[in-house]
Structures are given as C-alpha cells and as structure tokens.
LUMSE-776379 format. One line per 8 residues: number of its first residue (from 1); their letters; for each residue x negated, y negated, z of C-alpha. Coordinates in Angstrom, 3 decimals, always signed. Example, Ala and Ser with C-alpha at 12.3 -4.5 7.8 and 13.67 -1.06 7.14 Angstrom:
// LUMSE-776379
1	AS	-12.300/+4.500/+7.800 ~ -13.670/+1.060/+7.140;
//
This chain:
// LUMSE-776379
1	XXXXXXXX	+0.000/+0.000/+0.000 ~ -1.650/-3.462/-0.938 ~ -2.417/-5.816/+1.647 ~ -0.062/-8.756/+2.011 ~ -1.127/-12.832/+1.442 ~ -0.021/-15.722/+3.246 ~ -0.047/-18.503/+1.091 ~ -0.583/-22.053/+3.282;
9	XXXXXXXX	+1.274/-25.497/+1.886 ~ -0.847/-28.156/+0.432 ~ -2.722/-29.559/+2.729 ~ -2.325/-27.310/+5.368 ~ -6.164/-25.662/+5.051 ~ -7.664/-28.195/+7.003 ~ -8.202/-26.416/+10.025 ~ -9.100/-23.287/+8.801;
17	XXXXXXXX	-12.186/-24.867/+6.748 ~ -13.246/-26.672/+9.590 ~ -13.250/-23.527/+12.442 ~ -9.987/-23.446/+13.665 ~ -8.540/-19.615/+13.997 ~ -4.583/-20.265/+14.091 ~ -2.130/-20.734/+11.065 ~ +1.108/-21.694/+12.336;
25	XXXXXXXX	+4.520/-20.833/+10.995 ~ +5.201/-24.256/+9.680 ~ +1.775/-24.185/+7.310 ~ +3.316/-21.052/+5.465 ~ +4.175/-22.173/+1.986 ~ +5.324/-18.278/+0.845 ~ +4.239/-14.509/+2.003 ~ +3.599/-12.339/-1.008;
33	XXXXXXXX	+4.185/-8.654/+0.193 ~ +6.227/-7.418/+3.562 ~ +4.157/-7.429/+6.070 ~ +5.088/-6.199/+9.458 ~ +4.329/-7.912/+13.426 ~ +0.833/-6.910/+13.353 ~ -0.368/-6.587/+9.926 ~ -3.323/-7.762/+8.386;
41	XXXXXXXX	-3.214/-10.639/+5.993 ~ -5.161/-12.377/+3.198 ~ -4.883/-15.866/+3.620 ~ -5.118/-18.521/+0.756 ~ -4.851/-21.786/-0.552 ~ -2.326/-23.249/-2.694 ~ -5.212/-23.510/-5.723 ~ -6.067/-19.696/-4.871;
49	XXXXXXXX	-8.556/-20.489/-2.464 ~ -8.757/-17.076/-0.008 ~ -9.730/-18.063/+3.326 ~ -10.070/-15.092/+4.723 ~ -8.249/-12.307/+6.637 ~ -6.012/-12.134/+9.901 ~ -3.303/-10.646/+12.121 ~ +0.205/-11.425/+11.363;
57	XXXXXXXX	+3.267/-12.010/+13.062 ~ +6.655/-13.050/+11.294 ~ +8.335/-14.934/+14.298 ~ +5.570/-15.878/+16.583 ~ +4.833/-19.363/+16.167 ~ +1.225/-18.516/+15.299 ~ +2.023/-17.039/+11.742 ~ -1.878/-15.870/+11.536;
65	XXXXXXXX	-4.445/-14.791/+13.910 ~ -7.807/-15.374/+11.691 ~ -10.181/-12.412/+12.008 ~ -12.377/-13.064/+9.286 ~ -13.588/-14.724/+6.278 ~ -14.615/-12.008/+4.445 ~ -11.820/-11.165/+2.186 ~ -13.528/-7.421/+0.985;
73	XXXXXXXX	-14.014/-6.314/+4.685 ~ -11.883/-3.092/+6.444 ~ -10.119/-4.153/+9.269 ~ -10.475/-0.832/+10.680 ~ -11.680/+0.599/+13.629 ~ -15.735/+0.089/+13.102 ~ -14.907/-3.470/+12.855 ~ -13.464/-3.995/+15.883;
81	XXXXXXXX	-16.087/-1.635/+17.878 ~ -18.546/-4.376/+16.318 ~ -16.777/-6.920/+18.321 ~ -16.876/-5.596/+21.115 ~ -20.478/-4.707/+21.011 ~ -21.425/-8.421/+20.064 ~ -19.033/-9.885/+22.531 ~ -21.148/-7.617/+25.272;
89	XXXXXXXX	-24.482/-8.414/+23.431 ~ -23.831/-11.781/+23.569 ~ -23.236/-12.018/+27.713 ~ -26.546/-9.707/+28.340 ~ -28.480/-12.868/+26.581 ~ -27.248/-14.724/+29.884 ~ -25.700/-12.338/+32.163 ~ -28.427/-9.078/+32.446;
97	XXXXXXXX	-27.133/-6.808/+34.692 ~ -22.880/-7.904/+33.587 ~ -21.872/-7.112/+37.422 ~ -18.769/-9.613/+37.368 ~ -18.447/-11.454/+34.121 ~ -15.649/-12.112/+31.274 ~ -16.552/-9.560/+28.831 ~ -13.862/-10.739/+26.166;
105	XXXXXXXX	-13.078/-14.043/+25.896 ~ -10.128/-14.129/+22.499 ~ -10.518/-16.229/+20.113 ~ -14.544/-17.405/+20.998 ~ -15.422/-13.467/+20.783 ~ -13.497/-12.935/+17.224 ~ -10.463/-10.999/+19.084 ~ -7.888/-13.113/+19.241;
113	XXXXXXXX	-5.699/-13.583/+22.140 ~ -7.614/-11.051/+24.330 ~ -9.260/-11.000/+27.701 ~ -11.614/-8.374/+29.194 ~ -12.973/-8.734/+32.284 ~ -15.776/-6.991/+34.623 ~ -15.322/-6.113/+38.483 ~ -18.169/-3.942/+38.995;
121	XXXXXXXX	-17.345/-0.438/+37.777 ~ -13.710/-1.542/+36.679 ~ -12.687/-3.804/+33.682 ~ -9.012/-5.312/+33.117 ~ -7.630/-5.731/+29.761 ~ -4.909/-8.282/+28.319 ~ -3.493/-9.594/+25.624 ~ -1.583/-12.241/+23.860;
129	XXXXXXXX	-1.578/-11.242/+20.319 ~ +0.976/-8.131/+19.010 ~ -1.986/-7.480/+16.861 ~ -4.353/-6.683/+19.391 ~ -2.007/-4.931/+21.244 ~ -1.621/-2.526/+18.501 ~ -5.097/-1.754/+18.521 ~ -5.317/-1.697/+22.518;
137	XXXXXXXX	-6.601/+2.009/+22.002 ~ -8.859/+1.196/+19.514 ~ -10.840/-2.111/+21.866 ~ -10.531/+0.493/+24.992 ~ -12.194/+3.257/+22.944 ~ -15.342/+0.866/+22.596 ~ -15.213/-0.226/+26.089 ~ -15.466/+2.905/+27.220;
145	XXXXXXXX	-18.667/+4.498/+25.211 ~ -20.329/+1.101/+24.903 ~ -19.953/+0.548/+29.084 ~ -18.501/+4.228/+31.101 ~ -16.017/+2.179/+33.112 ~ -14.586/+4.192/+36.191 ~ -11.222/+2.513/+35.097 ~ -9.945/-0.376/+32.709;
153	XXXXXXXX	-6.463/-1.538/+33.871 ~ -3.935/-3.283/+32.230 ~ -3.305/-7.039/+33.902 ~ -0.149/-7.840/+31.007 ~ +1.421/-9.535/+33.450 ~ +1.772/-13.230/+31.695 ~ +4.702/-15.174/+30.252 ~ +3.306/-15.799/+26.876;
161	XXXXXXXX	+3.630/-12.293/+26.130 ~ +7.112/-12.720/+25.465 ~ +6.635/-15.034/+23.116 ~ +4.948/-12.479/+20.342 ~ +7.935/-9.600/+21.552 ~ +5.197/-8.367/+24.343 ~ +6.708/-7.143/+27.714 ~ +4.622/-7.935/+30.621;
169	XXXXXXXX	+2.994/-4.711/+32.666 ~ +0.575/-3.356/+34.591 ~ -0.860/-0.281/+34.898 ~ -4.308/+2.093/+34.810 ~ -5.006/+2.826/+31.156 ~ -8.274/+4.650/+31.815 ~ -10.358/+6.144/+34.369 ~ -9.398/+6.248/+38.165;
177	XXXXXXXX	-8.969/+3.240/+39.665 ~ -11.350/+3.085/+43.245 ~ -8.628/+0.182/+44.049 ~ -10.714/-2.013/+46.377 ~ -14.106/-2.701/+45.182 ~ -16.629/-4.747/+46.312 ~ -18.772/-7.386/+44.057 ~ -21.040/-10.344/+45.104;
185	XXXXXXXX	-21.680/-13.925/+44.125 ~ -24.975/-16.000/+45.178 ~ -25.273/-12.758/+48.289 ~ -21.765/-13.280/+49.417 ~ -19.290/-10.077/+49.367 ~ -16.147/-10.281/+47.825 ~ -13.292/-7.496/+47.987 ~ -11.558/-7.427/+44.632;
193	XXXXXXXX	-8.673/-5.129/+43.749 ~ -8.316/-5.562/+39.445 ~ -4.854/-3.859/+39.540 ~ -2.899/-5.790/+42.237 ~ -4.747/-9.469/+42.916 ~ -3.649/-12.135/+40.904 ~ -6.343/-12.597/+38.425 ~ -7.794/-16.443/+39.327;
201	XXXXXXXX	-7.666/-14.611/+42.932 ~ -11.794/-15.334/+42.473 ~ -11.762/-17.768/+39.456 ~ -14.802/-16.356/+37.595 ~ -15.208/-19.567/+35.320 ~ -15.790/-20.784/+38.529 ~ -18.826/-19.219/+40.021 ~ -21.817/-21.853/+38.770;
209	XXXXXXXX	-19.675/-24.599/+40.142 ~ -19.601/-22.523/+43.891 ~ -22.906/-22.482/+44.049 ~ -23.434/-26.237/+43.543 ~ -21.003/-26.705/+46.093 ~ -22.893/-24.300/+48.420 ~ -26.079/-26.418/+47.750 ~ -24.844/-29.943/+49.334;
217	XXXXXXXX	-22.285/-28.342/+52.416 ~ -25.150/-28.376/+55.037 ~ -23.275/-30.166/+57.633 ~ -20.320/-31.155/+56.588 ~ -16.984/-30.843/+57.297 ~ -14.612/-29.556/+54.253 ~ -11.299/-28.967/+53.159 ~ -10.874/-26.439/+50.313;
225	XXXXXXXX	-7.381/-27.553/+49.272 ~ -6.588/-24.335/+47.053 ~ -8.682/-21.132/+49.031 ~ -7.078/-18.806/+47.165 ~ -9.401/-15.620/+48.032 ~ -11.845/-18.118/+49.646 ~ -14.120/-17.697/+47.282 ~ -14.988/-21.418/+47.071;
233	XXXXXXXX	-15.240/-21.965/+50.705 ~ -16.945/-19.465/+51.498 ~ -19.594/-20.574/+49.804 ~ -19.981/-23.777/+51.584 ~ -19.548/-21.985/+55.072 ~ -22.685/-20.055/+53.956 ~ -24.135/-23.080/+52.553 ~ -24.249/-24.437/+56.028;
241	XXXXXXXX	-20.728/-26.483/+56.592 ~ -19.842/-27.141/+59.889 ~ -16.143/-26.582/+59.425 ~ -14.018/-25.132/+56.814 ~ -10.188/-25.723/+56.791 ~ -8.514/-24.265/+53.746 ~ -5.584/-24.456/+52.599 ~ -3.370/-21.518/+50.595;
249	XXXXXXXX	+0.348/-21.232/+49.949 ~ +0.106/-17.471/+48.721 ~ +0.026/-15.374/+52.019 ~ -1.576/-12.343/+50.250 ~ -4.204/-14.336/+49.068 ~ -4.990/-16.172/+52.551 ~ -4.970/-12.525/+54.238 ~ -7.535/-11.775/+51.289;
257	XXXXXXXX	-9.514/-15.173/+52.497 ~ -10.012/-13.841/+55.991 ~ -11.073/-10.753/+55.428 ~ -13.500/-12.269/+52.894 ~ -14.471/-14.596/+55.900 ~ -14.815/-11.492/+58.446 ~ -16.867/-9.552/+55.725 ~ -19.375/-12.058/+55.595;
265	XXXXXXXX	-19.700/-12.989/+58.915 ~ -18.599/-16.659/+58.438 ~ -15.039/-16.305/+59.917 ~ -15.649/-18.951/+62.856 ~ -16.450/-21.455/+60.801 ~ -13.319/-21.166/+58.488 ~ -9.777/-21.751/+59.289 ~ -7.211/-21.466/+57.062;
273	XXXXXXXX	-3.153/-23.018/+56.772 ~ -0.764/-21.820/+54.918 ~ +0.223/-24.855/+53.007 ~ +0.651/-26.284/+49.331 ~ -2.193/-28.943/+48.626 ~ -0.081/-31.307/+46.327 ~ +2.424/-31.506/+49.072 ~ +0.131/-30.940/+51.577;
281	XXXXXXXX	-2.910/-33.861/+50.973 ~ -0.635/-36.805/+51.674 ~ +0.288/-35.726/+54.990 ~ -3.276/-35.098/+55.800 ~ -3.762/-38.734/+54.848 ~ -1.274/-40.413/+56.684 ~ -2.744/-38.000/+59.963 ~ -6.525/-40.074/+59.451;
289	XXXXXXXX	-7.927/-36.748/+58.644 ~ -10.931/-36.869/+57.394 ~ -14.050/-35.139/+55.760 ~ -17.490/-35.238/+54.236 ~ -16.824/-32.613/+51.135 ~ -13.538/-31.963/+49.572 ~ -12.958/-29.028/+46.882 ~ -10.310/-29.711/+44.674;
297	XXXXXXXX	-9.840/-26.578/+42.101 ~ -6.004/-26.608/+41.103 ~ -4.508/-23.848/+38.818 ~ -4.088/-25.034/+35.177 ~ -1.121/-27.883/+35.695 ~ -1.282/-28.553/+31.220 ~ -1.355/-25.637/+29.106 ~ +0.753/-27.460/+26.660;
305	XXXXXXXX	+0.900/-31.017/+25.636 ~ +4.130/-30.768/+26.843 ~ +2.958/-30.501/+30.375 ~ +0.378/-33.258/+30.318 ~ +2.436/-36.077/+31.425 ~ +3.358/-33.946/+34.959 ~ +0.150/-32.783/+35.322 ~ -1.577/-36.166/+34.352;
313	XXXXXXXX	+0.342/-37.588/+37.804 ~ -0.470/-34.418/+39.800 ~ -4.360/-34.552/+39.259 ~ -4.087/-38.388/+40.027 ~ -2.340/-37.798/+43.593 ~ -4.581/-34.789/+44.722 ~ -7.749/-36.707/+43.887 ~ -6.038/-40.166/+44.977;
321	XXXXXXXX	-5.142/-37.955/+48.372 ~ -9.087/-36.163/+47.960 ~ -11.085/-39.694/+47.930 ~ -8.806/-41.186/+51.106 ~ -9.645/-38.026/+52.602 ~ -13.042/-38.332/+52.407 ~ -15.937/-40.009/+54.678 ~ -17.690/-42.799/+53.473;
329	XXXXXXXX	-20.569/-41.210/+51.295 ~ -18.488/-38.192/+51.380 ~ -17.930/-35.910/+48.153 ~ -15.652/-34.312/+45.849 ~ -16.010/-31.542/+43.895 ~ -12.704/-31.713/+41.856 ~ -12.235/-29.865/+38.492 ~ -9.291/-29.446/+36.023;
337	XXXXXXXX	-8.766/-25.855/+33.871 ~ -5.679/-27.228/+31.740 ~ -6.291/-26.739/+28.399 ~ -3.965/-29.463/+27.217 ~ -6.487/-32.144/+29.427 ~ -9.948/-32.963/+27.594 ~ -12.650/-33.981/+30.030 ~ -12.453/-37.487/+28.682;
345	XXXXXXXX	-8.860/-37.690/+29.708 ~ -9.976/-36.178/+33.399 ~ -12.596/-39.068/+33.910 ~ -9.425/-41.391/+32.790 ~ -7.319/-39.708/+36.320 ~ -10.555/-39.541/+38.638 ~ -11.343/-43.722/+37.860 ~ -7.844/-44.260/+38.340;
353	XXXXXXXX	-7.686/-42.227/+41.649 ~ -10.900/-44.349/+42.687 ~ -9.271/-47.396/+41.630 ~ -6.100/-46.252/+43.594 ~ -8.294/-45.888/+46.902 ~ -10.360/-48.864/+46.564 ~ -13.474/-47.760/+46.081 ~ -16.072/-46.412/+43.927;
361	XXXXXXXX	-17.226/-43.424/+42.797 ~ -20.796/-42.134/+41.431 ~ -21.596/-38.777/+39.249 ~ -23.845/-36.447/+40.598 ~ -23.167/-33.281/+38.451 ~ -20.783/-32.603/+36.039 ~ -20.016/-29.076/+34.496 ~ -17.856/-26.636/+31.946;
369	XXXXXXXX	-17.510/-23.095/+31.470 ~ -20.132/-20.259/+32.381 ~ -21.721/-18.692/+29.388 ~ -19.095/-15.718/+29.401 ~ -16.683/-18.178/+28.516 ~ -17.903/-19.277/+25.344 ~ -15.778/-22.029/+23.825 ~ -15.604/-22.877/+19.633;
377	XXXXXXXX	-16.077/-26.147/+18.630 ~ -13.725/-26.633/+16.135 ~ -11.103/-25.193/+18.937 ~ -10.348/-27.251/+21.703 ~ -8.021/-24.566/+23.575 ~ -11.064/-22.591/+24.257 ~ -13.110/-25.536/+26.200 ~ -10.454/-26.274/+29.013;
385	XXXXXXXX	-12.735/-26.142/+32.292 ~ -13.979/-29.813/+33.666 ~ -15.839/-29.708/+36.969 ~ -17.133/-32.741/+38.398 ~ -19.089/-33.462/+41.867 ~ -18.526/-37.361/+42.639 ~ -19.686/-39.035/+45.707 ~ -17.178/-41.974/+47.204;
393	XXXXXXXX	-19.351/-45.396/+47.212 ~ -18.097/-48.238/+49.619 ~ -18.165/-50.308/+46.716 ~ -14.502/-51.658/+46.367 ~ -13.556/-52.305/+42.426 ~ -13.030/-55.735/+42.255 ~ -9.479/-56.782/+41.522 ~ -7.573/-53.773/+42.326;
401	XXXXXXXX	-5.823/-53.693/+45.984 ~ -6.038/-50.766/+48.076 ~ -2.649/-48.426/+48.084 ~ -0.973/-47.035/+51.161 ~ -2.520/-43.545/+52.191 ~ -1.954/-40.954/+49.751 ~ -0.312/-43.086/+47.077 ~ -0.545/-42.179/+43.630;
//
C-alpha cells in the first residue's frame, strides 16, 4: 500500500524549513491517500517540495508529527532503535554513569511527544503522540537491550492524552517493579517510587539549580514555598541552613519530604506546613515573617498562551510575596517551567515584583535546562525552564511607591 502525502497550503512551510517539527490541521491544503491515526506521511509543498516524513493524526490538532527529512528512509523498527540509542548516546556525553536522568526528551530526541525517564534500575515511559504509542513495544524493545532495566512503567497519566484519543494509565510494562528505590543527588538520598509518585515529585530539570542553592544556604533561614518531596530543601539543610520551613499542599508528598528529611539525617532542621504557597505567601507577609533565602519553584502555571495572562499575575504575587519576605541582602532563587512564558517575559514579572516591593534586585546566576533536557532552537516549547538566583538590594527604584505587604 503506498504511503500517504500531506500537502501544506501556500505559505504554510515556514516552520518546517526553519526547524519546527509540528504541522497543524489548519496548514493542510489536501491529504492524497487514507491514512489512518498513526500513519506515516510524506509531507510537501504546494510547488512539490517534499519536506520530509512524519506521524499522522486526522483529528488531533497537530495534523503531523515530523520524524524526518529524508523522504527514501523506512520508518520501521531499526529506525526507531537508532533513536533511542542516540538519545542515550547523547546524555553519556554529559551524564556518564545515567543514574537519574531524562533519557527521552520528544521532540529534541526525534520521538515526538515522548518522555523516558531513569530512576536507577527503573525507567518510566509516556506519551503524547498516538503514533508513538503505537510503537510503545517497539521504543521499549530498545530500552530494554540497549539498558537491562529491572522494570519500565507506564506514567500515562496526563490530560493531553485525550486530546490524540489516548486514555490515561498506569501500569508495569516490563520487568518487576522493586517499588521504592533509592537514588542520590549532590550525596543526598532520595526514595523514589516511578509507579505511584507524581512525576515532578523530584523535578529532575531541577537538580543543577539545587545544588546552587545548596552552595549559598550556610546560615540562613529559608522557606521552600513548594517542598514537594523536599528535594529542594533538602539541599539547603545540607548546605548548612539554619532553618528550613517548607511548605506543601499534597499530604503524600509532605509525608515523602520527611522521610526524605529522616533519611538524611537533616530532619531537625526542616519543618514542614501543609499549606498552598500562592495563598499561603501573603499571609506570611502580613505575619513580618521573614528570611534570608527563599525558593520559589512553582509547577508550570502557562502551558498554553491561553494561560499566560493567569499565570503572568500568579508569578508576580509569589515573587512580589518572595522579595517582602526576604531580609535585606536576602535571596531568591525563583524559576518558572511554563512553556507558554519565555525567560524574557519572566525578567518582565521579577522587575515588576521588585518594583512592587520597593526595592532592587541584582543577578547572581541565572540558568535553563540540564543537558538531558535538550531544547531545539527553532522550537520554543522545548526551552520552558527559567531559573534565576537574585539578591534583594536596599536600593529603592526611584518613583515607584512601596505596596501594602503581599500586594501584587
């Protein structure tokens, strides 16, 4: 049977010259074939242009998935062990021994929509893409010969599933899962179980920012306003804080936290309240509470552009709440993982935060992603991490009036 073609409208081949891997339903000019959810496509230009090859879906509202731009290649199973292998060759360049690490990262790694990731002897797979989920036996076939997991499990637990016809699930694919294992970070122990804990339970983009925060907490006393599994924390009670107080809504995950804390021998220094930081901050505020290091490290509040106007005034009243919080001289390490928000448009919310307080604000480290989450650059949705380490100055801008405590 011969391979269907997408054919884009004029004008519409713009983003695929420059990089970017998604055709969307409203760039289709015509479909010559029948091709099923999951197919493979050629795609071309209106002149006859082919721009390569890609997964198909008829009601998703990513038409295309690019895979390639090689229009003679098999999309067959040897391909797709090839990505894998480069996707693993490519973290061993930075990551040697692959202990805890995104092994897949979608569209950077040349499999779209789909995440693998590393906890020790056990890797989780998801997906996005009907595609790719097709072919799940296929990508777990490599993972297994190229690394001997003890278990991959299925985390399909997300929303946008439903959007290609996915349902969400979870389950052990391969292997027997140990449940609990343990993994460390800059020689802290972490308990991790890859089946049941919500998957940014230890934020692995994360870990590089940690340990800068673990390099200036001598002394100080912080508030980690979203513990989760108190991964972040932690790491400043072992970098020599004084006092921890974190804060966690999720009771699972502060019960996590502790026994985190009691593993590593740092549980008297930490103290932890249930409570929701964006509701939470103000009332610290208005209390005079105060603190020489605040870690700010929300969930994702703009994965759409949608979203950004919400989350645009919920960045700007955490770190509003973060710099009144804060001693004079004292420091924020605040960062913001929504796609939808460049970095540009995150230094735009922390001056106005500053501005909000009074008061300055210097850079003294700024950072992205780890090398395991390699971004494209003609594809913004793959660089979404912004991590920034500001101290407060008692330099007052001049012209703007100090709010009330914990105004945005």
């Amino acid at each position: 049977m011969a391979q269907a073609t997408v054919h884009l409208r004029p004008g519409k081949a713009t983003g695929l010259r420059a990089g970017y891997p998604w055709v969307f339903q409203n760039q289709l000019a015509s479909i010559e074939g029948r091709p099923a959810a999951g197919a493979v496509v050629h795609i071309r230009g209106t002149n006859g242009t082919h721009y390569g090859q890609g997964l198909y879906h008829p009601d998703a509202q990513i038409a295309v998935r690019f895979l390639t731009s090689d229009p003679a290649v098999a999309i067959d199973e040897a391909f797709f062990y090839r990505r894998v292998e480069q996707a693993i060759a490519r973290r061993r360049t930075m990551l040697p021994d692959l202990q805890v690490c995104r092994l897949i990262f979608s569209e950077s790694d040349g499999l779209p929509g789909t995440v693998v990731e590393k906890y020790g002897p056990v890797l989780t797979w998801s997906t996005l893409s009907y595609g790719m989920a097709q072919r799940r036996d296929t990508l777990l076939s490599a993972l297994d010969d190229l690394l001997k997991p003890a278990a991959i499990v299925e985390r399909n637990d997300h929303w946008l599933r439903r959007k290609e016809g996915l349902e969400e699930q979870t389950s052990v694919l391969q292997g027997r899962h140990p449940g609990e294992v343990l993994v460390e970070e800059d020689g802290l122990t972490f308990a991790v179980d890859a089946l049941r804990d919500p998957m940014t339970g230890l934020a692995l983009d994360q870990r590089r920012h940690r340990a800068v925060v673990r390099q200036c907490a001598k002394g100080r006393r912080v508030l980690d306003a979203y513990a989760a599994h108190g991964a972040y924390g932690l790491q400043a009670a072992a970098g020599g804080a004084t006092d921890v107080h974190m804060l966690e809504i999720s009771t699972p995950a502060r019960e996590r936290a502790v026994a985190n804390a009691e593993r590593n021998g740092l549980r008297d220094r930490v103290r932890l309240e249930a409570a929701d930081a964006l509701q939470h901050l103000g009332g610290l505020v208005r209390e005079g509470a105060q603190y020489d290091l605040v870690l700010l490290h929300p969930p994702a509040f703009a994965r759409s552009r949608r979203q950004v106007a919400s989350a645009t005034r919920a960045y700007t009243e955490l770190n509003t709440s973060a710099f009144e919080l804060l001693a004079p001289g004292g420091l924020l390490a605040t960062t913001s993982a929504s796609p939808a928000i460049d970095e540009d448009a995150f230094v735009d919310i922390l001056r106005e935060s500053a501005q909000h307080t009074g008061t300055g604000l210097r850079v003294l480290h700024r950072g992205h992603q780890p090398p395991d989450f390699p971004t494209l650059e003609a594809m913004d949705e793959t660089s979404y991490l912004s991590f920034f380490l500001l101290e407060k100055t008692d330099d007052a801008v001049p012209g703007v009036q100090r709010s009330a405590p914990g105004a945005a």
